[in-house]
ZADO-1210 file (C-alpha; in nm, 4 decimals, padded with zeros to 6 digits):
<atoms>
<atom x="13.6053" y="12.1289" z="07.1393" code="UNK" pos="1"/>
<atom x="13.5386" y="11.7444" z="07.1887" code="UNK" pos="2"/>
<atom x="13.3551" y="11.6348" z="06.8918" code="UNK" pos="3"/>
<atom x="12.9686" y="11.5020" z="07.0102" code="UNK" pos="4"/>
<atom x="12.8975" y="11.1171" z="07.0191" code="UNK" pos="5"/>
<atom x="12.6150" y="10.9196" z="07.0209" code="UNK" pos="6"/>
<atom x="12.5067" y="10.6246" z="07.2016" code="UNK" pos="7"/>
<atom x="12.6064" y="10.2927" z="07.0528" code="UNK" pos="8"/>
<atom x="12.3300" y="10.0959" z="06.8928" code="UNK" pos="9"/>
<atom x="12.3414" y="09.7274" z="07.0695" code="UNK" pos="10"/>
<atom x="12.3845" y="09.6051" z="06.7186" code="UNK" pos="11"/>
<atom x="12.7342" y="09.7476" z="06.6386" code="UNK" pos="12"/>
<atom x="13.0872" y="09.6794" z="06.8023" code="UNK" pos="13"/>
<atom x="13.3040" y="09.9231" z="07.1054" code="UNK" pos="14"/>
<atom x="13.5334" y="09.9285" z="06.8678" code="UNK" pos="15"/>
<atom x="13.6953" y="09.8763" z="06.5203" code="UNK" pos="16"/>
<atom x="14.0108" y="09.7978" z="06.3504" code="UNK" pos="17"/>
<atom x="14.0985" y="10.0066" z="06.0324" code="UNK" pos="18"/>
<atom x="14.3743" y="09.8675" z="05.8442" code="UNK" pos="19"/>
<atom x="14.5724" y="10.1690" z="05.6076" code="UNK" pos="20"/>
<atom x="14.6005" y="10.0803" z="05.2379" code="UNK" pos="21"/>
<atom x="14.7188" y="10.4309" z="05.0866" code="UNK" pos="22"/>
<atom x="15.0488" y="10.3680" z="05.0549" code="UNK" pos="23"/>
<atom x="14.9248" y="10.0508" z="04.8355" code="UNK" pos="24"/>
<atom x="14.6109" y="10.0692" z="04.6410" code="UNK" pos="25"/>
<atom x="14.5961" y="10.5316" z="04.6847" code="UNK" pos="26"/>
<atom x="14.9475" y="10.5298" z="04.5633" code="UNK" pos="27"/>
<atom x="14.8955" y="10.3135" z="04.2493" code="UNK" pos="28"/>
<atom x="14.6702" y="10.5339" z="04.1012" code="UNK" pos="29"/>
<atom x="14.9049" y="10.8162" z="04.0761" code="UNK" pos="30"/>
<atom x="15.0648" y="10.9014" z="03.7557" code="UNK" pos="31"/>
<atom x="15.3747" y="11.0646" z="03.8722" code="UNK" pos="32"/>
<atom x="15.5548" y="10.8557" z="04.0916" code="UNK" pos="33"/>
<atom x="15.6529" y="10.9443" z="04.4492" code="UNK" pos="34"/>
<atom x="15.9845" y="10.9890" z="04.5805" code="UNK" pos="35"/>
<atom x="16.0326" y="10.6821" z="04.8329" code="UNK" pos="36"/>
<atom x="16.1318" y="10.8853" z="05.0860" code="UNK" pos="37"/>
<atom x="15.8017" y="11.0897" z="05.0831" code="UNK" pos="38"/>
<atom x="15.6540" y="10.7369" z="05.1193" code="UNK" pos="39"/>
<atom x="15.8527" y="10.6474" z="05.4091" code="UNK" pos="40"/>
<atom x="15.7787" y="10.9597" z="05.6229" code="UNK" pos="41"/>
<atom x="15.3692" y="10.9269" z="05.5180" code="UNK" pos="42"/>
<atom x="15.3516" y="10.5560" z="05.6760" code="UNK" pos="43"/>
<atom x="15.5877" y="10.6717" z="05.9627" code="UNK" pos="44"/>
<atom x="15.2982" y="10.9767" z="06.0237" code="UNK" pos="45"/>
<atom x="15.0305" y="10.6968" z="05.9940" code="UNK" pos="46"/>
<atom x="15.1777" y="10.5035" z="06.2718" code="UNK" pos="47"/>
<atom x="15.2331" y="10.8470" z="06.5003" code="UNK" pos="48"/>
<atom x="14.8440" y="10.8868" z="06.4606" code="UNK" pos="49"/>
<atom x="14.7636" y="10.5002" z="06.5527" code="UNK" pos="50"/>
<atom x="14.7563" y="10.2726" z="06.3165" code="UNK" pos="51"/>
<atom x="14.8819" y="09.9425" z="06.3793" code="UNK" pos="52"/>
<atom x="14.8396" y="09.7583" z="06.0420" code="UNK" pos="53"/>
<atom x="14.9636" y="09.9161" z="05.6965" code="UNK" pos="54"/>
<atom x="14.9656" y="09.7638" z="05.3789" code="UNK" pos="55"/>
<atom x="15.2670" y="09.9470" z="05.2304" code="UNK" pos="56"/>
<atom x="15.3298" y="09.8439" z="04.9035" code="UNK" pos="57"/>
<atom x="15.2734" y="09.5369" z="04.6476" code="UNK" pos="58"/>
<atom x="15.4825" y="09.3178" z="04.4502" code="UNK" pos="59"/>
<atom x="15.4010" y="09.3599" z="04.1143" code="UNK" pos="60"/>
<atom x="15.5759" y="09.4178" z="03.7352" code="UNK" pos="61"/>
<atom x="15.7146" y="09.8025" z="03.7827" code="UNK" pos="62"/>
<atom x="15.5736" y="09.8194" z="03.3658" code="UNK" pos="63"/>
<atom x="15.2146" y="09.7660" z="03.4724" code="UNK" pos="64"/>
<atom x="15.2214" y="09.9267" z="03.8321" code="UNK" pos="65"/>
<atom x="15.4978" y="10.2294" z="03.8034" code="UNK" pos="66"/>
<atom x="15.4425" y="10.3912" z="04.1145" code="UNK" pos="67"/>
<atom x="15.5362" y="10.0550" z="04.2990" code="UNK" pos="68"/>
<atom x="15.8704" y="09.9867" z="04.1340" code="UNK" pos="69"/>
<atom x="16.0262" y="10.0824" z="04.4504" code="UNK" pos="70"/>
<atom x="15.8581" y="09.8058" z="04.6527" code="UNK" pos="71"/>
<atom x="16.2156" y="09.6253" z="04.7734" code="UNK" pos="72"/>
<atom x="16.3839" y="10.0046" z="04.8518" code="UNK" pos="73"/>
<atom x="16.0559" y="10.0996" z="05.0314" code="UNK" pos="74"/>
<atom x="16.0467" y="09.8166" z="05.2723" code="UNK" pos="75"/>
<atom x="16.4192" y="09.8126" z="05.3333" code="UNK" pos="76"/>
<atom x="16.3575" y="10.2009" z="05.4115" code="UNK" pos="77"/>
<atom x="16.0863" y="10.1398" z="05.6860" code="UNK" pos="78"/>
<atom x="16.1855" y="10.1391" z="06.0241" code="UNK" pos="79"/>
<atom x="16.0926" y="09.8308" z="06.2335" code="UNK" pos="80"/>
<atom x="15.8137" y="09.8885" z="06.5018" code="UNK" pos="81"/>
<atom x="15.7278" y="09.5804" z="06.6881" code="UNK" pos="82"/>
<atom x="15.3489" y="09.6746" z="06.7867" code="UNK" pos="83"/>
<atom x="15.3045" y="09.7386" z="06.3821" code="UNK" pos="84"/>
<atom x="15.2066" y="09.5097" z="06.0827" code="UNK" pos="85"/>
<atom x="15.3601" y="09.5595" z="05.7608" code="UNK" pos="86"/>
<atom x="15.1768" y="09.4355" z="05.4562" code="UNK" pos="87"/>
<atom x="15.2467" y="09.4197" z="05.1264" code="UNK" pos="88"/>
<atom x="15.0102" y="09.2663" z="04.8078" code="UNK" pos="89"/>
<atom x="15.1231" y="08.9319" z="04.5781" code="UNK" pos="90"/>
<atom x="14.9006" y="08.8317" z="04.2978" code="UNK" pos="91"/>
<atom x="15.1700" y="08.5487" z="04.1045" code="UNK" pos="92"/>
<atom x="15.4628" y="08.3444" z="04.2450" code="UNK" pos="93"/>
<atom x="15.7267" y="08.5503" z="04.1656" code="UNK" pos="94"/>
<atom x="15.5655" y="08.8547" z="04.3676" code="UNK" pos="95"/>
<atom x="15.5402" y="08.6352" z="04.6759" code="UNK" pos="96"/>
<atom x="15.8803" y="08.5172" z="04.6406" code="UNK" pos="97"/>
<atom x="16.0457" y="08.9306" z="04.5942" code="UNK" pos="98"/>
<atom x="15.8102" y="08.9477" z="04.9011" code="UNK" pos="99"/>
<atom x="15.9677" y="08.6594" z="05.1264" code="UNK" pos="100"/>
<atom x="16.3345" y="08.7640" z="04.9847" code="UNK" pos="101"/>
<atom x="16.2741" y="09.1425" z="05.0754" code="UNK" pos="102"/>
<atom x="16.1806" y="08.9885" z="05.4509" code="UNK" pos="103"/>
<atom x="15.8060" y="09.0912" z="05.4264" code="UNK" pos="104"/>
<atom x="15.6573" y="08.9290" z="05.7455" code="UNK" pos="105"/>
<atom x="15.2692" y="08.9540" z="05.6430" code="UNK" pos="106"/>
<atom x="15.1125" y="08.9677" z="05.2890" code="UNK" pos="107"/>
<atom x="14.8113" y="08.9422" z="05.0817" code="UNK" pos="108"/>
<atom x="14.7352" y="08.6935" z="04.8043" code="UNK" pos="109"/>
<atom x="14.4470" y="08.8574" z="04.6461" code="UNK" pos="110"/>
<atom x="14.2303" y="08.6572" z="04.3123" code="UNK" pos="111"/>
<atom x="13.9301" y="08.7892" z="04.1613" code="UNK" pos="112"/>
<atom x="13.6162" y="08.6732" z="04.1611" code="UNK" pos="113"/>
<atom x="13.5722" y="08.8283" z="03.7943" code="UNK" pos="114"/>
<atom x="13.7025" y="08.5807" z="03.4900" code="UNK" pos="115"/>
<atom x="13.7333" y="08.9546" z="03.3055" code="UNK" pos="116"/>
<atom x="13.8921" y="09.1759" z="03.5637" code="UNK" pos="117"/>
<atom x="14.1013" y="08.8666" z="03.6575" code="UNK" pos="118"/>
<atom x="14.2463" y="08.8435" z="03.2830" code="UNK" pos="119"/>
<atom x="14.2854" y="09.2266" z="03.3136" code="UNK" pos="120"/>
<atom x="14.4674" y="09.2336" z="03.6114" code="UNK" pos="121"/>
<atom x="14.7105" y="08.9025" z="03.6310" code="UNK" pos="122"/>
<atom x="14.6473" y="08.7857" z="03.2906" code="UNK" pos="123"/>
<atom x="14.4744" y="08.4798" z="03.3884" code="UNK" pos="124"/>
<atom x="14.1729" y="08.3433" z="03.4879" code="UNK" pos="125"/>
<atom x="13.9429" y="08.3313" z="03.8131" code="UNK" pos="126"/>
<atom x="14.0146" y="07.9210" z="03.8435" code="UNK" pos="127"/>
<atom x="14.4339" y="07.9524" z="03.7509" code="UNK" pos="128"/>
<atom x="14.5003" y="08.2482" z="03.9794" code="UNK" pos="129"/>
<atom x="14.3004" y="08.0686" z="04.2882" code="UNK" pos="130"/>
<atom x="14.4766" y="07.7432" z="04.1858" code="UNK" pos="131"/>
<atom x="14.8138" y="07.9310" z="04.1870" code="UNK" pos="132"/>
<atom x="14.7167" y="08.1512" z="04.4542" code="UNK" pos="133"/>
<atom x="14.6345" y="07.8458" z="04.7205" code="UNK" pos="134"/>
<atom x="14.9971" y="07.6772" z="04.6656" code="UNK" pos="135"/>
<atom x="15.0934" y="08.0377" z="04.7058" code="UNK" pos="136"/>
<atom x="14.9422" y="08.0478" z="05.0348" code="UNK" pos="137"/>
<atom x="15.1338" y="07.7055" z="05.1197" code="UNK" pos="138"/>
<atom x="15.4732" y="07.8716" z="05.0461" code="UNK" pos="139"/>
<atom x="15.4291" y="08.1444" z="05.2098" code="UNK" pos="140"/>
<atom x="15.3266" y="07.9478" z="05.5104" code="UNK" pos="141"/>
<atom x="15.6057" y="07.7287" z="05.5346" code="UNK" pos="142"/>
<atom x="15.8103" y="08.0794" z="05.5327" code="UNK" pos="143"/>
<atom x="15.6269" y="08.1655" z="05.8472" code="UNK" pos="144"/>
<atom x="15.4137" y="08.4345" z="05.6678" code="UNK" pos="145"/>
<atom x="15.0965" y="08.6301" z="05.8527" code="UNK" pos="146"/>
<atom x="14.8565" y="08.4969" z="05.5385" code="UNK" pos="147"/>
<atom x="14.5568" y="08.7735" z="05.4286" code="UNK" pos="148"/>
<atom x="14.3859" y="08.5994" z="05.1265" code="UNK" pos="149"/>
<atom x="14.1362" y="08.8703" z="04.9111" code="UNK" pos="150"/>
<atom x="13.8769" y="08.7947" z="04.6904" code="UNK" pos="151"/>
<atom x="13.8453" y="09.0850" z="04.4495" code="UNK" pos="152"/>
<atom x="13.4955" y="09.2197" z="04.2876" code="UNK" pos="153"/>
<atom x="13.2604" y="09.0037" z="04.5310" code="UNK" pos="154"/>
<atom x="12.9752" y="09.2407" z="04.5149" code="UNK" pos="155"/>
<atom x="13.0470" y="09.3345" z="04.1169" code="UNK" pos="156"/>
<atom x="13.2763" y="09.3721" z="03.8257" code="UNK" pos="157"/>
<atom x="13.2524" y="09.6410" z="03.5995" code="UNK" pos="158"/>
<atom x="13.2457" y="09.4546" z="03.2738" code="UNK" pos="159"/>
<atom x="13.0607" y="09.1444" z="03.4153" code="UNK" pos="160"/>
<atom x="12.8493" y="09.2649" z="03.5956" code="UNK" pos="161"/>
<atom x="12.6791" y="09.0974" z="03.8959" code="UNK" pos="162"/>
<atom x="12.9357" y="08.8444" z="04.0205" code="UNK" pos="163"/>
<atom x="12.7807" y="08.4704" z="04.1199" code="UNK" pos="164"/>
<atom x="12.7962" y="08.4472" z="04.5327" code="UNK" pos="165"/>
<atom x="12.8255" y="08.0724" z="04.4920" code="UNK" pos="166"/>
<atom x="13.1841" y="08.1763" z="04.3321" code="UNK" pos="167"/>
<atom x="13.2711" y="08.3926" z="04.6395" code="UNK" pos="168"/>
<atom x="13.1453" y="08.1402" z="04.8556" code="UNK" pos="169"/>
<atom x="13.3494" y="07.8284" z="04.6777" code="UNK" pos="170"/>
<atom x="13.6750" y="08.1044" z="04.7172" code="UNK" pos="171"/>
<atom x="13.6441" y="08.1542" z="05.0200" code="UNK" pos="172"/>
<atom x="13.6083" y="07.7676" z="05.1539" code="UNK" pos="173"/>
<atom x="13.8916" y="07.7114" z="04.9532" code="UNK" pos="174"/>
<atom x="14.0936" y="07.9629" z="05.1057" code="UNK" pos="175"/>
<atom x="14.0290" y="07.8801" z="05.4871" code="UNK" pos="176"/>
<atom x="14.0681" y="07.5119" z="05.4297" code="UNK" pos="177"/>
<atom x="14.4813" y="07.6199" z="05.3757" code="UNK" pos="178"/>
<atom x="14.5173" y="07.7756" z="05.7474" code="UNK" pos="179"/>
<atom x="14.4815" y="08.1676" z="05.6522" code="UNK" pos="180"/>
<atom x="14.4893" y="08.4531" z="05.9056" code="UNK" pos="181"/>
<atom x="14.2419" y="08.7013" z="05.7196" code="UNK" pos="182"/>
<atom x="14.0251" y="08.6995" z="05.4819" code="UNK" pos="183"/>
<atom x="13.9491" y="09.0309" z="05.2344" code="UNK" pos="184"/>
<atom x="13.6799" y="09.0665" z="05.1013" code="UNK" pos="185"/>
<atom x="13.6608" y="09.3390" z="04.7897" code="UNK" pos="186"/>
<atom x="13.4222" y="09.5574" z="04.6748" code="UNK" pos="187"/>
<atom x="13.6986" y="09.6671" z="04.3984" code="UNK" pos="188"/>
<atom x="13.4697" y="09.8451" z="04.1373" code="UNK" pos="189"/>
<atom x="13.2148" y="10.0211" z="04.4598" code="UNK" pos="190"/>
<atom x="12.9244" y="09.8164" z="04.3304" code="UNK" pos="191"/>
<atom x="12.7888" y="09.7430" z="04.5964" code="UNK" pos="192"/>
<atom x="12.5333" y="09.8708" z="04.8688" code="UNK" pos="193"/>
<atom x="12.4186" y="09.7815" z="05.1930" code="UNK" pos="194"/>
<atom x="12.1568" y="09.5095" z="05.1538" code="UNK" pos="195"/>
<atom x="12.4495" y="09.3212" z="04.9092" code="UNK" pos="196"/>
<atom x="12.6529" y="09.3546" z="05.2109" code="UNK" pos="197"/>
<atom x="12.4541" y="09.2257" z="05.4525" code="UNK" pos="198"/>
<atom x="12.3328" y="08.9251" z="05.1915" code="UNK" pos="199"/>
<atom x="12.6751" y="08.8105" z="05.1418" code="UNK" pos="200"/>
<atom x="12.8205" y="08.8628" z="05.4832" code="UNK" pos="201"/>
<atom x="12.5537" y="08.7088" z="05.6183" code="UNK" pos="202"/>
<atom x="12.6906" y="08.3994" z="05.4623" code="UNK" pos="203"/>
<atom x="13.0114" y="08.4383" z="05.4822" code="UNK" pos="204"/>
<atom x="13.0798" y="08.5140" z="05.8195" code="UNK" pos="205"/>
<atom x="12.9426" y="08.1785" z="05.9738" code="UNK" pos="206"/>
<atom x="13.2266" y="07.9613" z="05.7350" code="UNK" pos="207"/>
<atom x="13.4646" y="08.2309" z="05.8948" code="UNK" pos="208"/>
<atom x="13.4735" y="08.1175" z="06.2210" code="UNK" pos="209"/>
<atom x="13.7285" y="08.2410" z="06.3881" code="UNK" pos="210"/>
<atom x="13.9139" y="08.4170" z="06.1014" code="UNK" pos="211"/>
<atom x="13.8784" y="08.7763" z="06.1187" code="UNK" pos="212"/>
<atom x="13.7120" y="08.9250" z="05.7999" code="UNK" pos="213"/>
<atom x="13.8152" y="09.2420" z="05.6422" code="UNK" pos="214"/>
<atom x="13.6299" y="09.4581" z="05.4414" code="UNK" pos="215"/>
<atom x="13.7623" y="09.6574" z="05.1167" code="UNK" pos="216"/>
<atom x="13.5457" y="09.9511" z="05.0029" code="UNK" pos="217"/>
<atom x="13.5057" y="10.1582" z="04.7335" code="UNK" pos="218"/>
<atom x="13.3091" y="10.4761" z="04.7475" code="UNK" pos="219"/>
<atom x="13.1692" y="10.5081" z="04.4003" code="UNK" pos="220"/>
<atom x="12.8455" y="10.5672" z="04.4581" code="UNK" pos="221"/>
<atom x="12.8423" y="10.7831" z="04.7988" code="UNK" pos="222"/>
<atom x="12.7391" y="10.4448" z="04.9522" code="UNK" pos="223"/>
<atom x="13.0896" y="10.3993" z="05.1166" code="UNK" pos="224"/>
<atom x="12.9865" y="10.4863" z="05.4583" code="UNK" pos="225"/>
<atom x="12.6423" y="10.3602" z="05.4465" code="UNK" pos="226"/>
<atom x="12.7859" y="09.9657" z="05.3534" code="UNK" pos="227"/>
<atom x="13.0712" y="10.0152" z="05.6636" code="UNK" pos="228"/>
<atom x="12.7363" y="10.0468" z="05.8645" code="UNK" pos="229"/>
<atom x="12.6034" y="09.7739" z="05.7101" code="UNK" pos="230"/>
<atom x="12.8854" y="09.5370" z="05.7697" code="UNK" pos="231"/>
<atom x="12.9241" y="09.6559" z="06.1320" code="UNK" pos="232"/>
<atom x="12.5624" y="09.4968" z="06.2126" code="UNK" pos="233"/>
<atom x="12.6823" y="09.1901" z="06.0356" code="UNK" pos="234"/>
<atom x="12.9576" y="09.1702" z="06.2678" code="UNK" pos="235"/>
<atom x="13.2492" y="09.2879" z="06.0631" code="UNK" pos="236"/>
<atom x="13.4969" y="09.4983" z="06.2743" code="UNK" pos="237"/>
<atom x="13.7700" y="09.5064" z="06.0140" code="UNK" pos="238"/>
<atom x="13.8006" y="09.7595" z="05.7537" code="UNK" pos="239"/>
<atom x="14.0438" y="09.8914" z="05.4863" code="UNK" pos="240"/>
<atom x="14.0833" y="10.2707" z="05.4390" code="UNK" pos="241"/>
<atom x="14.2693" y="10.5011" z="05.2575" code="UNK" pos="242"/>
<atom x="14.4068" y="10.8442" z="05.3421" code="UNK" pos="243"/>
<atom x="14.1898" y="11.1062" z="05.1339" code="UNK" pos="244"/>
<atom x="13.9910" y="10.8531" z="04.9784" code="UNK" pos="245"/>
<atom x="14.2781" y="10.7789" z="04.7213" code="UNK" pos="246"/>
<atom x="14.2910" y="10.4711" z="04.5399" code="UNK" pos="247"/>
<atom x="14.1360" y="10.2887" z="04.2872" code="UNK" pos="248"/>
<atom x="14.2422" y="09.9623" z="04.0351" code="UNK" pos="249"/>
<atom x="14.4566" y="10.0559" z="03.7205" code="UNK" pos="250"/>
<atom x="14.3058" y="09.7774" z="03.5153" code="UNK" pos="251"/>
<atom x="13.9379" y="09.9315" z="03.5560" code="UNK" pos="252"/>
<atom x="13.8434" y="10.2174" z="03.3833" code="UNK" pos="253"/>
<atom x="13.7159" y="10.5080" z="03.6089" code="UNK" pos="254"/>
<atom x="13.7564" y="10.3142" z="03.9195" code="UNK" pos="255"/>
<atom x="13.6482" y="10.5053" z="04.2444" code="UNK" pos="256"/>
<atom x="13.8768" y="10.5590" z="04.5369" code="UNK" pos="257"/>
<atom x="13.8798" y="10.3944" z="04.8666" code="UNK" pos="258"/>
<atom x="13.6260" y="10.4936" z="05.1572" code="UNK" pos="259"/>
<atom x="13.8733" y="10.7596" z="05.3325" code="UNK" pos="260"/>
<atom x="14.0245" y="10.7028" z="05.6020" code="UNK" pos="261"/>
<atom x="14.0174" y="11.0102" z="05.7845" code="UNK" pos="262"/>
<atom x="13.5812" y="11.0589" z="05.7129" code="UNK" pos="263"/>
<atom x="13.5918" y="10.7070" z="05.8718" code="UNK" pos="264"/>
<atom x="13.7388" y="10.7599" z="06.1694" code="UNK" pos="265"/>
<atom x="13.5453" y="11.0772" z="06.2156" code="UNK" pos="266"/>
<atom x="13.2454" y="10.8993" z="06.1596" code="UNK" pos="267"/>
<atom x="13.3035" y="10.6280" z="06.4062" code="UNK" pos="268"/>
<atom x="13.4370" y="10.8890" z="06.6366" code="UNK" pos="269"/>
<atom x="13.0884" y="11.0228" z="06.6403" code="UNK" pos="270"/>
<atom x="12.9229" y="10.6971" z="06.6756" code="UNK" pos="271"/>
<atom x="13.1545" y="10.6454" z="06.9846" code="UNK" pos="272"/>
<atom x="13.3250" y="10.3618" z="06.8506" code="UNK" pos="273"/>
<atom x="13.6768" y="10.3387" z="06.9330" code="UNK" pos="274"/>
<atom x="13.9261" y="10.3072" z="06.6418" code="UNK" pos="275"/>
<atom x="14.2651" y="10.3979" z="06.8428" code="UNK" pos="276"/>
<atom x="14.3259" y="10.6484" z="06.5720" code="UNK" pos="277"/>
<atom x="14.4062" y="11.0158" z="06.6651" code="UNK" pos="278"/>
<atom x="14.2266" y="11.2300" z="06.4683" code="UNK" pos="279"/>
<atom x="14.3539" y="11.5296" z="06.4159" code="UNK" pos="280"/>
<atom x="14.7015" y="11.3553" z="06.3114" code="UNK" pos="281"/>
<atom x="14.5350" y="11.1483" z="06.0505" code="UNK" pos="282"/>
<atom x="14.3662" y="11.4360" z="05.9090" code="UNK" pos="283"/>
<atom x="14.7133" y="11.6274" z="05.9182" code="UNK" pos="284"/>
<atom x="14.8368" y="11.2655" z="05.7034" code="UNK" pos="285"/>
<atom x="14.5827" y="11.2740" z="05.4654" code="UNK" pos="286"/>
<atom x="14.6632" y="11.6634" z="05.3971" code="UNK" pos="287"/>
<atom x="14.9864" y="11.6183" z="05.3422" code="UNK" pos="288"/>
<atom x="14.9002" y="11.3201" z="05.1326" code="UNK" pos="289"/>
<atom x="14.6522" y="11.5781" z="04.9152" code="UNK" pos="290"/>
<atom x="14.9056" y="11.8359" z="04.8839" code="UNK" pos="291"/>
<atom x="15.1396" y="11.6354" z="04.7598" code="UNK" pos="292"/>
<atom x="14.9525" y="11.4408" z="04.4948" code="UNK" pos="293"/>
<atom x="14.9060" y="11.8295" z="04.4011" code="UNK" pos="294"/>
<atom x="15.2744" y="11.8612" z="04.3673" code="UNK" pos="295"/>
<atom x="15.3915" y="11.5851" z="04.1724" code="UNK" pos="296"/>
<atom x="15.0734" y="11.4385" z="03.9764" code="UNK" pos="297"/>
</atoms>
């Protein structure tokens, strides 16, 4: 039975891109790691239902981030489909560089908003890792890189509370003055709700330009869905998701997961905005997903 629709508000877009971070930021919360294989066939289901942007993995110390080790073997592993992005997280140098050698195409160079959560997550501070992260964005340009740049906690950090807009603001100039492609922008401890949202989007959108602007959400407070709304009437038309709402940062305590992908795309479904996404294969994904985080965590 075709699920019912509603008319489309004039305020919010035909349609929507959702961009697949499981295999990334659902994965890394996971205490017993997952065979690589498993991996592979998940992200090859994920493109059978539609998606056409994955972020598959990250580039980080296998000490602090386990379930990741496998980052190099996992993107050697993936087969090659021309209509689909790979993408894989960098947060120091040496990440971006295992990135560029393993023949990663697109990547993200993500830096915190929060001095705390920064020191937490890459051992340095807010100013070092944007400093570091910028001349990160010039190498991997040079090595003809699709550039996403993420600014972590902008609506919140769970030790520091609310997190100064001016920051997020400064960030993001800083970023689009070096040429990026995207632009992330984090809700990484679910802090925030719609009128945050629309306050901050408000202002960032206009430096945007031209620069498409992604959205990272957290569900922590229920408010998951009700802040993808928000951002739609902003203009947003970008968003991350994660297959049964997995995910989550290892360096904050009790961290919520990510808004999910399959509720999403049944949710936009209904609103009769297109996502390209079938379904009833993502649900059979996320499933699978479940069932096996039964089997080996």
């Amino acid at each position: 039975m075709p699920i019912p629709t509603d008319p489309i508000p004039q305020n919010l877009p035909k349609s929507v891109t959702l961009i697949e971070v499981g295999p990334r930021d659902g994965f890394q919360m996971e205490k017993t790691v997952i065979p690589t294989q498993m991996k592979v066939e998940i992200i090859e289901g994920l493109i059978a239902a539609g998606f056409k942007h994955i972020q598959v993995t990250a580039f980080v110390h296998p000490d602090r981030v386990p379930q990741l080790a496998d980052a190099e073997t996992l993107v050697k592993a993936l087969a090659k489909h021309p209509d689909v992005i790979y993408n894989a997280l960098v947060l120091n140098t040496r990440g971006l560089n295992r990135a560029i050698a393993a023949g990663m195409a697109s990547v993200e160079i993500s830096v915190s908003a929060s001095d705390t959560h920064s020191l937490k997550n890459t051992g340095v501070t807010n100013a070092r890792a944007l400093n570091e992260a910028l001349e990160m964005i010039r190498t991997a340009r040079k090595n003809g890189c699709h550039i996403r740049a993420g600014i972590q906690c902008a609506f919140g950090c769970a030790y520091e509370g609310n997190i100064s807009q001016t920051r997020v603001l400064e960030m993001t100039s800083r970023y689009l003055s070096e040429g990026i492609d995207m632009l992330a922008i984090a809700d990484t401890t679910g802090m925030g709700t719609p009128a945050m949202m629309t306050d901050l989007l408000e202002k960032i959108l206009p430096l945007a330009g031209g620069v498409p602007l992604v959205l990272h959400l957290h569900d922590t407070r229920g408010l998951g869905p009700a802040n993808v709304l928000a951002a739609m009437t902003c203009g947003v038309t970008h968003f991350d998701t994660a297959l049964g709402g997995l995910g989550g940062c290892p360096f904050i305590p009790g961290a919520p997961g990510n808004i999910g992908t399959e509720k999403t795309v049944d949710m936009l479904h209904r609103m009769n905005i297109e996502t390209g996404i079938d379904s009833a294969r993502v649900r059979r994904c996320a499933e699978r997903v479940l069932s096996l985080r039964h089997l080996f965590c």
